[in-house]
N, C-alpha and C positions, 0 to 999 in steps of 0.2 A: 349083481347088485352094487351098486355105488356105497364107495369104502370111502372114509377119509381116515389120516392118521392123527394124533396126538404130537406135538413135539412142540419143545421149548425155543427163543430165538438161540441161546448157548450153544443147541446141538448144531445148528446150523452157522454162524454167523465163524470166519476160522477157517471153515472147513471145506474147502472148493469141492472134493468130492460128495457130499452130504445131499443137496438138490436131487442130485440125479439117480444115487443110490435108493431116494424116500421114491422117485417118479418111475422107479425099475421095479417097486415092490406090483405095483398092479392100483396103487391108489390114483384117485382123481384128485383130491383135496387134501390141503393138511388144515389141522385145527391147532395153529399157534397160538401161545400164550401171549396175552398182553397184560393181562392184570393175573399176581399172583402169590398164593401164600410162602412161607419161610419152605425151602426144601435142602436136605443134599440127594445129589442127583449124580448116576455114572453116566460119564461120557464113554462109551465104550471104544470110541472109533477117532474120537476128537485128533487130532493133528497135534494137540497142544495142551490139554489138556484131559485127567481122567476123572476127575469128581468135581463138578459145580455145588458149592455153598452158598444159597443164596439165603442169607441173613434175616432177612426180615421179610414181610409181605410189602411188594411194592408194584408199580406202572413201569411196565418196558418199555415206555416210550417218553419222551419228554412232555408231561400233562402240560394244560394251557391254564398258563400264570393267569391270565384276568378271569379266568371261571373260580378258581380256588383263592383268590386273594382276600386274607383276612378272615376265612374260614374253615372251621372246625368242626368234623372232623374234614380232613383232605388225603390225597394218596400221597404216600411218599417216594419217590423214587428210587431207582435199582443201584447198586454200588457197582462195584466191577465186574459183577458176576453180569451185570446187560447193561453197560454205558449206555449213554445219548439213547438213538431210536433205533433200540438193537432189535425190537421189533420191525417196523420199518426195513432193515437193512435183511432182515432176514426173511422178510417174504418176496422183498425185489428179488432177491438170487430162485428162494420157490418158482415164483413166477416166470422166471426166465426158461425154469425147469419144466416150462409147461404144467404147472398145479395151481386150481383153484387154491386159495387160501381166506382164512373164515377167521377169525378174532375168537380165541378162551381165554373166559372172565369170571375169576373168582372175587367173589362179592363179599359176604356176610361171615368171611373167615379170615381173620388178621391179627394176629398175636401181637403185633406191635401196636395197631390201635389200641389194643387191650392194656400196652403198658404204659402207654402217653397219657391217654384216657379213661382211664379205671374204670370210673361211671357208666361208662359206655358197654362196659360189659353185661352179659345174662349173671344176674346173682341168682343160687340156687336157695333153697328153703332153709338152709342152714348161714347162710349169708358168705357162704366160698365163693368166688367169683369166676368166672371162667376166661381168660381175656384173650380163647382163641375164639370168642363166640361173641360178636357184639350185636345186642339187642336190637330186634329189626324194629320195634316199638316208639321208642324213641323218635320224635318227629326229625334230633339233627341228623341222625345216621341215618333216618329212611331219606331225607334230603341228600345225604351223602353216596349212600348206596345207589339211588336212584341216577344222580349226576354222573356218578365212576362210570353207570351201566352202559350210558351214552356214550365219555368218551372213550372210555377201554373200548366199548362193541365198533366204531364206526370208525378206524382206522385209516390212511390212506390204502386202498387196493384190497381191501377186504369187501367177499361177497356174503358176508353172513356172518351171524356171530352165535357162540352156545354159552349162557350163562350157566354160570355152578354156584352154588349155595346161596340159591336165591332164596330164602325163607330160614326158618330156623335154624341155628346150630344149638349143638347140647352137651352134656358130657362127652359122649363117645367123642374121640379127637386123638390121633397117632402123634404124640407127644415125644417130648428126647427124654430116653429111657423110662417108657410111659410102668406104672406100679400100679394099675386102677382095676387086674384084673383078679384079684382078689377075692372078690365076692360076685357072683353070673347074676347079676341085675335084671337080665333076660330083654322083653320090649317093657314091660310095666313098669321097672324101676328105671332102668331109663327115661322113660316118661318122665316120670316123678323127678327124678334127680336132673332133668333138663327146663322143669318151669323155671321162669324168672322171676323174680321176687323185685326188682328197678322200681321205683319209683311210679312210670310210666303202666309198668304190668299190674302193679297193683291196683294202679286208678282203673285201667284193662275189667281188672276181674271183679271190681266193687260195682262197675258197667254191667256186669253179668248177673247180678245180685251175693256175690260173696266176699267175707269180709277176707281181705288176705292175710290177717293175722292168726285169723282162724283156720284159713287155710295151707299156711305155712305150717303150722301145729300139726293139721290134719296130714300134712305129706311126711313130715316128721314122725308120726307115729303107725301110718301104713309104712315105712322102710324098717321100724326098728326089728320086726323080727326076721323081716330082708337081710338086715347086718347080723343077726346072731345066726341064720343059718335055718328057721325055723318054720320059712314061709316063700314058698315058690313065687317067683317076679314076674313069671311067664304068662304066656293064655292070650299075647295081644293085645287089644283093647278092652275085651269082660275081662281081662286080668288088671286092666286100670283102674276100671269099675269096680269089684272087690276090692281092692285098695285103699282105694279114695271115697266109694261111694259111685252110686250112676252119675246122680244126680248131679252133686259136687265137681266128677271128669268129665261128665257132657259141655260145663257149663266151661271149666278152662279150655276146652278142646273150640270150642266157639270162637272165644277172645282171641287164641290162636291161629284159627285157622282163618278167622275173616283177618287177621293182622297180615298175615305171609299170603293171602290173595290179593289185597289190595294195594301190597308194597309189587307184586310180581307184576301186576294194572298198570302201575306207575314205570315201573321198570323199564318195561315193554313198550309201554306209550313213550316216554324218551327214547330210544333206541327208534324206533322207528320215524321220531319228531326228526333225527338229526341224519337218520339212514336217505341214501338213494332209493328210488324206486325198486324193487324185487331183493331188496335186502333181506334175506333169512334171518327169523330170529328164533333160535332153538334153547328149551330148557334143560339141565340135568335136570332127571327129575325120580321119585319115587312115587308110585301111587297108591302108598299108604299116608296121607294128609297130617300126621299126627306127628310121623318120622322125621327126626333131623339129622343134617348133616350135608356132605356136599352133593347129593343125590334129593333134592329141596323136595320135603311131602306135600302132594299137591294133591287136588281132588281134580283129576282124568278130564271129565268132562269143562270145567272150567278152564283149567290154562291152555286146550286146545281150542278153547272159546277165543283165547288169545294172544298166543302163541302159534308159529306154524309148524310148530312139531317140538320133540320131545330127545333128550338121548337117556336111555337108558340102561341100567348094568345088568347085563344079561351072563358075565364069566358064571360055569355052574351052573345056569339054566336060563331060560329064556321069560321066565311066569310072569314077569313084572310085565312084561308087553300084552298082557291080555287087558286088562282093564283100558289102556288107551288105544288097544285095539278096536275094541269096541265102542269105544265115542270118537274115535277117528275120522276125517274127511276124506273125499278119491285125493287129494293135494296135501294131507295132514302127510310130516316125516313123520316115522317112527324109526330111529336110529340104535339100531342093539350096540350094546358098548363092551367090546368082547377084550379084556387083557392078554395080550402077543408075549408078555415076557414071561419065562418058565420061572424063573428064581421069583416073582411076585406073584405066586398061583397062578397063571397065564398056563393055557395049551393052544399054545399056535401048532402044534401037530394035528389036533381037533379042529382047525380053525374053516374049512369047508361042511364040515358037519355042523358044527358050531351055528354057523351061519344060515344052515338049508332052517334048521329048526327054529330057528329068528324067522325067518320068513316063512315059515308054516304057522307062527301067532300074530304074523303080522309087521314083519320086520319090515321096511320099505330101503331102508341101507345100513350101513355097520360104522361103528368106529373100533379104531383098532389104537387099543393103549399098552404100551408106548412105547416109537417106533425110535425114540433116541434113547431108547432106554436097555431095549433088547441088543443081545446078543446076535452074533453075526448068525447066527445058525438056527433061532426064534424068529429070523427074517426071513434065513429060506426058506422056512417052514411056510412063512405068509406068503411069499412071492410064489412060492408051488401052488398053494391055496389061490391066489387070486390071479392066475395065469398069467404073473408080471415078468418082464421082458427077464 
């Protein structure tokens, strides 16, 4: 089954042995970073360096000044952690490695947008903001997001691109020194504590027949005995509906879900407006539609309406792959997205079993996260798995 890996341009760019080491594991393709959120990162192998801090969410490549001039919001670029076109510079040496190489683009997660542009953020029913999470609602961000998608995905030398957090973000978000897990929120309080409350969302849900002051109320008093400990979060989506009401969560879950379909329409239709012919465009994705985060909840059938496949996180089991199993094309991917590193719950020891089970629900190839990340001996675990030289 066709593998690709994960890795950042950092792990590579430095490092003359890195190409060949990724092209020895048994993969075909890497999936480099071009657009991406705040990380620190181990180099474990780097020449030069052992921990990358990359500061804020930015473009690994040098963006094109006449697209962004005079407008806001825009991507900002990488500091020293990826000079000039550290992407670029790092998929020529891939390349030379004999590896396909494919463009990862993180969208609708940027903490620094959040701290330039407040507004831009998801405000929750309590009016906290969240500014790793900007509101996909919003006509300038969906302009924004839409534009990045394009030119983060269409790279020079890139055969494909996977978009990540193409639709909602919400609470849930691995923050520095996160404290938020206090209370098991479960999927329903989640829900709840990830509406927006913007401006834009409100006009959103007065569209749907509800008034959002009312509904603001209403989410505020389904969590209060969430927070005293007194009332289970859990159950899914009837666990929203007890909460909120049906009625009431059918009608936000609406506004929602046609918002993050129709920004994903857009998305998509740019990227392929500016791609070459046979350009792949692939989603992180969840197919529970309601879900946020950088695994974008989608409804199955639709984004393989347009989209040409999916990557999905199968570490732990593979279940998610059944639903776009089943609305699948013979030409639809379906990418299991299996974690290699042991120190981030990864079992690249499992990682041939791992895989067979991916493709007994439907797996049509793997990605394997992440390969600048893992340990020397999480590799050979992979390279035994995928009969790499």
């Amino acid at each position: 089954m066709k593998a690709s890996a994960f890795l950042y341009p950092w792990d590579v760019t430095g490092d003359p042995a890195a190409p060949g080491l990724v092209a020895g594991l048994g993969v075909s393709r890497v999936t480099l970073a071009s657009a991406y959120h705040s990380t620190r990162a181990l180099t474990p192998r780097h020449p030069r360096h052992r921990v990358v801090t990359a500061e804020h969410a930015a473009v690994l490549y040098p963006p094109d000044a006449a697209r962004w001039e005079g407008r806001e919001p825009r991507p900002a670029e990488a500091g020293d952690w990826a000079p000039g076109d550290a992407w670029g510079e790092a998929a020529e040496a891939l390349a030379r490695a004999g590896l396909e190489v494919s463009t990862w683009v993180v969208l609708a997660h940027n903490s620094l947008l959040g701290a330039r542009l407040p507004h831009t953020s998801v405000v929750n029913a309590y009016g906290d903001r969240y500014p790793w999470a900007p509101c996909i609602a919003q006509p300038a961000t969906r302009a924004y997001l839409t534009d990045l998608a394009a030119e983060a995905a269409v790279r020079p030398g890139a055969r494909g691109t996977e978009l990540e957090s193409l639709g909602w973000y919400g609470l849930a978000h691995l923050h520095a020194h996160d404290k938020t897990g206090g209370v098991a929120l479960g999927d329903a309080g989640q829900y709840l504590m990830s509406l927006c409350f913007c401006p834009d969302c409100r006009a959103g849900y007065g569209g749907r027949g509800l008034d959002a002051e009312e509904l603001a109320a209403a989410v505020r008093a389904a969590l209060e005995p969430v927070w005293r400990g007194t009332a289970p979060s859990d159950g899914g989506w009837p666990g929203v509906g007890k909460l909120l009401g049906e009625e009431t969560a059918n009608a936000t879950r609406a506004w929602r879900d046609e918002t993050a379909r129709t920004l994903q329409e857009a998305a998509v239709a740019a990227v392929r407006a500016a791609a070459p012919a046979g350009f792949e465009v692939l989603l992180h994705a969840d197919p529970v539609s309601y879900h946020c985060g950088a695994n974008a909840g989608v409804d199955p059938a639709h984004v393989l309406s347009v989209a040409d496949g999916v990557v999905v996180p199968c570490t732990g089991g593979a279940g998610l792959l059944t639903p776009f199993a089943e609305q699948a094309r013979p030409d639809t991917v379906l990418a299991a997205n299996l974690t290699v590193v042991s120190g981030m719950g990864g079992s690249p020891h499992t990682l041939a079993a791992d895989a067979s089970r991916a493709a007994a629900l439907g797996a049509t190839e793997l990605r394997l996260y992440h390969a600048g990340l893992a340990s020397d001996t999480d590799l050979a675990a992979v390279r035994e798995a995928l009969g790499g030289g």
